[in-house]
N, C-alpha and C positions, 0 to 999 in steps of 0.2 A: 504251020507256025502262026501264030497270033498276031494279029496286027498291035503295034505299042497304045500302048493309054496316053490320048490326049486328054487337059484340060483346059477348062475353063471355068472363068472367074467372076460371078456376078454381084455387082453390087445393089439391086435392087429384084425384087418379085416379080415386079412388072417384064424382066430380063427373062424370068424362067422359060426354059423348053417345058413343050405342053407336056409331054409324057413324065415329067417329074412327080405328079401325083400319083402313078402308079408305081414308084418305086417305094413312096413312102406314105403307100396306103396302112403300113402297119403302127406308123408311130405317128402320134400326132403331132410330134414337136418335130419334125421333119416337116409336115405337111404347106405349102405355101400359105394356107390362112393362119400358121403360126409362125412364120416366119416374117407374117405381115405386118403382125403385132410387133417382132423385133423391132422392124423398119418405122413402123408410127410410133412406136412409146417404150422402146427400148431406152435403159439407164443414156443420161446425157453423154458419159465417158467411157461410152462402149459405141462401136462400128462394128456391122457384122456384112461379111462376105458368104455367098452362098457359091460350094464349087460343086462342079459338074463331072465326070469321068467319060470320057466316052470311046468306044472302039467300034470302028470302021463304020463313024458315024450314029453308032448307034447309044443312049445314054445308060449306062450300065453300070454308075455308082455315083451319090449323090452325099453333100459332108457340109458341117457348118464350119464359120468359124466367125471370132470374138475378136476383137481386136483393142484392151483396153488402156485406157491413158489413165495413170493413179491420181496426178499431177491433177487432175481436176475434182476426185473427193473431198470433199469435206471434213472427213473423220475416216480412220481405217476401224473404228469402233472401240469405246469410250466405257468398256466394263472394267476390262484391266490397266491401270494406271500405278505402271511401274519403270523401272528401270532398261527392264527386256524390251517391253512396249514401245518404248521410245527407241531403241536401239534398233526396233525391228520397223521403226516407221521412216527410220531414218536411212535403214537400209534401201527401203521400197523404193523413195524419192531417189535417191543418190544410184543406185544399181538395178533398179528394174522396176519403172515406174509404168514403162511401152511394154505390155505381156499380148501374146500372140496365143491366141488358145482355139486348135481345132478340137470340138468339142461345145458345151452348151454352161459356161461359168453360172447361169441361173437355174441349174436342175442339176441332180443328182442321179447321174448312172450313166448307161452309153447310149446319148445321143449326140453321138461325135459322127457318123454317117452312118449309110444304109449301102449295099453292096449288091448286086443283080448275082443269081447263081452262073453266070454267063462269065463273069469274070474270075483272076483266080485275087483270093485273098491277099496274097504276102504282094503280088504286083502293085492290086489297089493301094493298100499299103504306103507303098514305095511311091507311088503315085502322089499322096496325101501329103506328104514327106516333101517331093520337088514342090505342091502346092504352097505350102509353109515359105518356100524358097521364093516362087514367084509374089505372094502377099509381103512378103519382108521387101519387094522390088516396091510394089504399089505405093506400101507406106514408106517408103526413104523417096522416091520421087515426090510425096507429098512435106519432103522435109523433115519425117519422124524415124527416128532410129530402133527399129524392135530392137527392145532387149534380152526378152525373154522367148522365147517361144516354149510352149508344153498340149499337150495332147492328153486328157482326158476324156472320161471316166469309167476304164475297163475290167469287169471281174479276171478272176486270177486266171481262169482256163482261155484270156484273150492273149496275155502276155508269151507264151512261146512266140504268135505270127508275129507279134511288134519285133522279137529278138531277129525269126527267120525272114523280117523286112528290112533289116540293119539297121535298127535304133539302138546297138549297144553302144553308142556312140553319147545317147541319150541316159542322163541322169532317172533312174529308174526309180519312181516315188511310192508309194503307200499315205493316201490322208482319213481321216476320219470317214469310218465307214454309215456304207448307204442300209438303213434302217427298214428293212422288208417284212410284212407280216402277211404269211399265206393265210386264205381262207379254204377253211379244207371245204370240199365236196357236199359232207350231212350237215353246215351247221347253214338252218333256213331264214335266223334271225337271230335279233339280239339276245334273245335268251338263251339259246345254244351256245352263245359266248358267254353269259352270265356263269351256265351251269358248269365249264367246261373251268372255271377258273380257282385257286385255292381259296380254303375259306378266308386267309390274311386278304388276296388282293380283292375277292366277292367285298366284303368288309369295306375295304378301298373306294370298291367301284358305288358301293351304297353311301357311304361316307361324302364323297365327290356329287355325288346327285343329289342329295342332302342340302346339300350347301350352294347348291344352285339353284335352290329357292327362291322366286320373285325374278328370274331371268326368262325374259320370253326369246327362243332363236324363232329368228323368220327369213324365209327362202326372200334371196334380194334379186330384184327383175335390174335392167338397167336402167331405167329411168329412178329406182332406188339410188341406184350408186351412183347415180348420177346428181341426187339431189343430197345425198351423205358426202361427196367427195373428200370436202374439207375434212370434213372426220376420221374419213378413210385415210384419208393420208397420213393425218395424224397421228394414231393409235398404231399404222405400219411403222411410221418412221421412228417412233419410240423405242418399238422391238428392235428395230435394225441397226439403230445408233447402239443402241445398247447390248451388242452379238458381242463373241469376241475378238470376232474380225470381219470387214469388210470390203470388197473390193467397187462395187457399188450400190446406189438409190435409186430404187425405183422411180420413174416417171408418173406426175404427177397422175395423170389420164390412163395410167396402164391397166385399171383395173377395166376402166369402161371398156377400154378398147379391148380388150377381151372377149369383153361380155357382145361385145359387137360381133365381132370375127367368128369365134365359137359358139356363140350361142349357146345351147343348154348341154355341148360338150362341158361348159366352165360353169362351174355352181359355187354358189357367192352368197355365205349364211353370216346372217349380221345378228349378233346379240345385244336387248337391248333390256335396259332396267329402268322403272318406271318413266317409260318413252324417247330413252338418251340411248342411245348407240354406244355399249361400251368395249365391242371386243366382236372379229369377225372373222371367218376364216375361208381357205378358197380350193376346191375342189378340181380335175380333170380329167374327167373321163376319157382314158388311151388304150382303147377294145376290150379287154379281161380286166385290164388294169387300173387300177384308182393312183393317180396321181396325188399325194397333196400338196399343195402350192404355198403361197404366201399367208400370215397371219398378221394381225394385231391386237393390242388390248391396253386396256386404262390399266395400267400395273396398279394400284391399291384396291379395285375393283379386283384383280386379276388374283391376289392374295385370299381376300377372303372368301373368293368364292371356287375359289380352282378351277376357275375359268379354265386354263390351258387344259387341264386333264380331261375336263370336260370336254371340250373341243374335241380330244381323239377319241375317248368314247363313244361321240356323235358319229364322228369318219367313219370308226367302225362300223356301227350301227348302220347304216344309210348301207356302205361296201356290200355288208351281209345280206341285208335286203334286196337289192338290187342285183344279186347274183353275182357279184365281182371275185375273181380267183385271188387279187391279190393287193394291196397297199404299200406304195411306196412313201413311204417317211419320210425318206431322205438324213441327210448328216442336222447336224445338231442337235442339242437335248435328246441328249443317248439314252440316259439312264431313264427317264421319263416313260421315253418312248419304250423301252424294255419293260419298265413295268405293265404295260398294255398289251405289249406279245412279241414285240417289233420283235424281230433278230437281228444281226451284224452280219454284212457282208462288204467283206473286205475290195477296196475299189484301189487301183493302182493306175500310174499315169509316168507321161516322158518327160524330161525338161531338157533343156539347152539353152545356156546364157552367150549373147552375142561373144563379150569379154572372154576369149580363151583362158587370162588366170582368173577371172572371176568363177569361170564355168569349172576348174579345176577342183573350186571349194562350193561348188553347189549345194552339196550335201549338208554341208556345214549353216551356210546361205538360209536354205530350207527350214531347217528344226527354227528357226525367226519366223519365216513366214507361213507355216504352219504351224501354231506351236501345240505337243502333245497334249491332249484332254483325256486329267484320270476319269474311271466311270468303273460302275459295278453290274457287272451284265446279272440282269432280271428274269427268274422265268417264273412267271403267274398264274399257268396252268396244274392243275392236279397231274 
């Protein structure tokens, strides 16, 4: 018989057991030099917890988690000004302003933990579960009342073990899905994606590159973005106030800090028009995997040049080259993204509101604070 799962709860890197890099040799956003970045230049109104699993001593599953206070945003994001809008910001403040999230609230997909083949899944699980319990302990000792707790972001073949871990208990969600574009096997460069695509979107992609005319992109070192910051920040926080929803802002240093910790895993391309920096975008290298990260852009700059489309053409292009199997997108600008190749996969998650009759109408709760985004799914290929 098994010895039970203990845990443990750290609140700083410096805490980690040594052997934690080898559990999360595969994901980068596991690995302690990105969890470092959480700790130096993580959003103001986030605290992140790092847990531990271990059996009979030994460390055999490893999990993030977020811990955010609303109450300290600025804007939940300022594109839709309506009636919902306020109803739904109104909700956030008054009913679930303290949200508890195992899982990664600035990435898109399952970087909610890593699991040793040593242990069994549905235990960990359950495990993840009391951890949620004991971090609801930490922060009410600090005088904060979680009111949410939720667990993302798992494709669909994850959800039976949440069911056979006992989360039905747990509000079972679906949010706008995470945007994946495989790079198949034969295509060696950008022209293999040119050729491969219908003459409307080819047209597109010639069109977009047209019109990027007089734009120079340049590979940015840190000592770049270290002397753009002000800029940087700028042209992010523009895109970001302007989403149509937010739960936080980047910190002001995060990009450097990055570029610090990772190094040339993180690649940071600044576009600039006669010598001004109008729009940049941010890369991570996660083994096969292309991450894409954070943008910005001078929106009227952004208009007439199609900057943004531009920008994932670039991803692409660089992916291909570099021999990458895959691009994660990530959720927003669906349609965009579909036009380029992305696909849709659908990402599902738990929730539990402290309020038993608040938690009764979560569902209801929910369709506010996600609210549905129409889109036309795109395929651009022959």
């Amino acid at each position: 018989m098994k010895t039970p799962i203990s845990i443990k709860i750290y609140s700083s890197v410096a805490q980690l057991p040594e052997n934690w890099k080898d559990l999360a040799i595969d994901n980068i956003f596991m690995s302690a030099e990105y969890l470092e970045i959480l700790e130096k230049s993580g959003p103001t109104n986030m605290t992140s917890h790092f847990i531990g699993l271990f059996q009979e001593n030994e460390l055999v599953g490893i999990a993030l988690s977020q811990f955010l206070d609303l109450n300290k945003l600025e804007s939940f994001g300022e594109r839709d000004k309506c009636i919902k809008t306020s109803v739904r910001n109104l909700i956030f403040k008054k009913f679930c302003s303290h949200v508890l999230i195992i899982g990664n609230n600035m990435l898109t997909g399952q970087n909610a933990f890593i699991f040793s083949n040593k242990i069994n899944k549905i235990e960990a699980l359950k495990a993840l579960k009391t951890a949620s319990e004991k971090l609801k302990t930490i922060f009410k000792n600090k005088g904060l009342v979680v009111h949410v707790v939720t667990f993302k972001d798992f494709p669909e073949k994850d959800v039976p073990d949440f069911q056979l871990a006992g989360f039905q208990d747990l509000y079972q969600f679906s949010t706008q899905p995470n945007m994946l574009f495989d790079i198949p096997n034969h295509w060696k460069t950008e022209q293999d994606y040119i050729d491969a695509l219908s003459k409307k979107y080819r047209d597109q992609y010639k069109r977009a590159r047209k019109k990027a005319d007089g734009i120079e992109k340049r590979k940015m070192h840190l000592d770049d973005i270290i002397k753009h910051e002000e800029t940087i920040y700028s042209l992010y926080h523009h895109v970001a106030k302007n989403a149509h929803f937010n739960t936080f802002f980047l910190a002001k240093n995060h990009f450097r800090t990055f570029k610090e910790l990772l190094n040339d895993k993180f690649l940071f391309y600044g576009y600039f028009l006669d010598e001004k920096l109008i729009g940049f975008n941010t890369l991570i290298k996660n083994g096969e995997v292309m991450d894409t990260y954070f943008l910005g852009y001078d929106d009227s700059v952004q208009r007439e040049k199609m900057l943004y489309l531009n920008m994932l053409y670039d991803m692409i292009a660089y992916s291909i080259n570099k021999g990458f199997k895959e691009i994660i997108f990530a959720r927003t600008a669906l349609e965009i993204k579909s036009s380029v190749g992305a696909k849709p996969q659908e990402m599902f998650g738990f929730m539990k509101h402290e309020n038993s009759i608040v938690d009764l109408a979560i569902d209801k709760v929910f369709c506010y604070l996600d609210p549905e985004v129409i889109w036309k799914e795109r395929n651009p290929f022959k």
